[in-house]
N, C-alpha and C positions, 0 to 999 in steps of 0.2 A: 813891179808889183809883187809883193810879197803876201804869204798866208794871212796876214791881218789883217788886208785889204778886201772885203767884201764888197761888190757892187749890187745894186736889186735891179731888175725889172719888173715893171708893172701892166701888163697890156690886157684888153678883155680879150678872151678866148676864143680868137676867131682865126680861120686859115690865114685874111688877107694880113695878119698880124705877124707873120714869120718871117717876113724881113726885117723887121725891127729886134726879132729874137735871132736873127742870124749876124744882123750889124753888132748886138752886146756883145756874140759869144765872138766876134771877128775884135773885139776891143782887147778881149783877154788875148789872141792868136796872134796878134800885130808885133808886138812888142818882144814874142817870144821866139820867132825866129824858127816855129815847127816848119814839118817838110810838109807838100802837098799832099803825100797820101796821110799823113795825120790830119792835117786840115776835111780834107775831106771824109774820114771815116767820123772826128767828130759831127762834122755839118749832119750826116747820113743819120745821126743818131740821135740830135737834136730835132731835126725836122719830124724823124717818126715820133717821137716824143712829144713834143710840141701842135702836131695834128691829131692825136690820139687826144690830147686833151682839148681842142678845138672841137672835133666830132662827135666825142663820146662823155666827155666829164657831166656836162651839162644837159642832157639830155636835153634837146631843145632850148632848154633853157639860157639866156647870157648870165656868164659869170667873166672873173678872173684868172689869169696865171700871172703868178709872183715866178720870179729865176732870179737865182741868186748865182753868182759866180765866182770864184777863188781861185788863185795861184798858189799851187803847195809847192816843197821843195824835198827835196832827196826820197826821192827819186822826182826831176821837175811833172809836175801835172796840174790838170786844169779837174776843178772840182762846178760842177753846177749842180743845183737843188732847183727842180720844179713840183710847182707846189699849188693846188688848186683845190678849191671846197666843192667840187662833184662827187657825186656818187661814189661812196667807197671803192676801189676797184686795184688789186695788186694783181698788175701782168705781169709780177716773176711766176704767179704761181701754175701759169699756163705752159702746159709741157712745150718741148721744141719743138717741131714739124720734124716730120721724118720724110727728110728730104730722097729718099731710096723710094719713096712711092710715086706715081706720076699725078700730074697735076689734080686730074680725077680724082685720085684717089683720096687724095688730102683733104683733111676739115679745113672748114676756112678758118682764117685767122690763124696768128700766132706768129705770123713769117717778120712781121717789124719788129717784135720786142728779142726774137732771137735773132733778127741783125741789127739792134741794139748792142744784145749781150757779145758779139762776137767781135763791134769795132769801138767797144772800151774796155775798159780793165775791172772796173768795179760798176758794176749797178744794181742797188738797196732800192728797198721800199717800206716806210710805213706808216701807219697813218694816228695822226699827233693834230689834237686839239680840232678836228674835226677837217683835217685838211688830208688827203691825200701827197704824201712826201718822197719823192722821186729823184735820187743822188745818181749822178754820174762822175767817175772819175777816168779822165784819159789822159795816158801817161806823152808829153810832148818831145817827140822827136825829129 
C-alpha cells in the first residue's frame, strides 16, 4: 500500500463501533510488519480518539465517524484522518496535565488527548466544511 491508497471508514459513532475502527487501522498495520509497541501505541491512540468522538461529539445525539487511512513513505508512516459533524471541539487546545500534581489535585480531563500526543508523531486539528478534522501520523517501526 502506497500514499495513493486511501481507504474510508464509515461507522455511527458509537463505543460498541471500535472494533471495526481497530480491525481498519489492523488492515493498514498487517502488511507493514510494525513492532508491537508501535502497534500498540497506535491502538492506545486511536481508541482515545475514537471514544472521545463516540461520547462527546454528539452530545446525545447519533451521528457519524468517517477515518480515513494512508501509508506514507520516507520516513514509512501510517497517516488517519477522523472526521465527524459534532460540535466544534479542538483537544490540541487543551493544555497537558501536570502530571507533578497528585491525582486530587488535577482538573479532569485532558490526560487522553496528551497520551495521544505522546504515542504519535503528528497530531493536527481543524475544522473544514462543518466537520471536525482529526490527523494522526505514526511513524512504523
Amino acid at each position: 500500500m502506497t500514499n495513493d491508497e486511501i481507504k474510508e471508514l464509515t461507522v455511527e459513532a458509537k463505543v460498541e463501533n471500535l472494533l471495526h475502527v481497530n480491525n481498519f487501522v489492523g488492515e493498514f498495520l498487517e502488511p507493514l510488519d510494525c513492532s508491537m509497541k508501535t502497534r500498540m501505541q497506535l491502538e492506545l491512540a486511536v481508541e482515545e480518539i475514537f471514544v472521545n468522538i463516540a461520547n462527546y461529539a454528539y452530545e446525545g445525539r447519533t451521528g457519524m465517524a468517517v477515518i480515513t487511512g494512508s501509508v506514507l513513505e520516507n520516513p514509512l508512516r501510517l497517516r488517519l484522518v477522523f472526521m465527524d459533524e459534532g460540535t466544534p471541539y479542538n483537544p490540541l487546545i487543551r493544555k497537558d496535565p501536570d502530571l507533578e500534581q497528585s491525582m486530587e489535585e488535577r482538573s479532569i480531563g485532558g490526560l487522553g488527548i496528551y497520551l495521544v500526543k505522546k504515542n504519535v508523531e503528528e497530531v493536527t486539528y481543524s475544522y473544514q466544511d462543518g466537520k471536525n478534522v482529526l490527523t494522526l501520523c505514526k511513524h512504523i517501526q
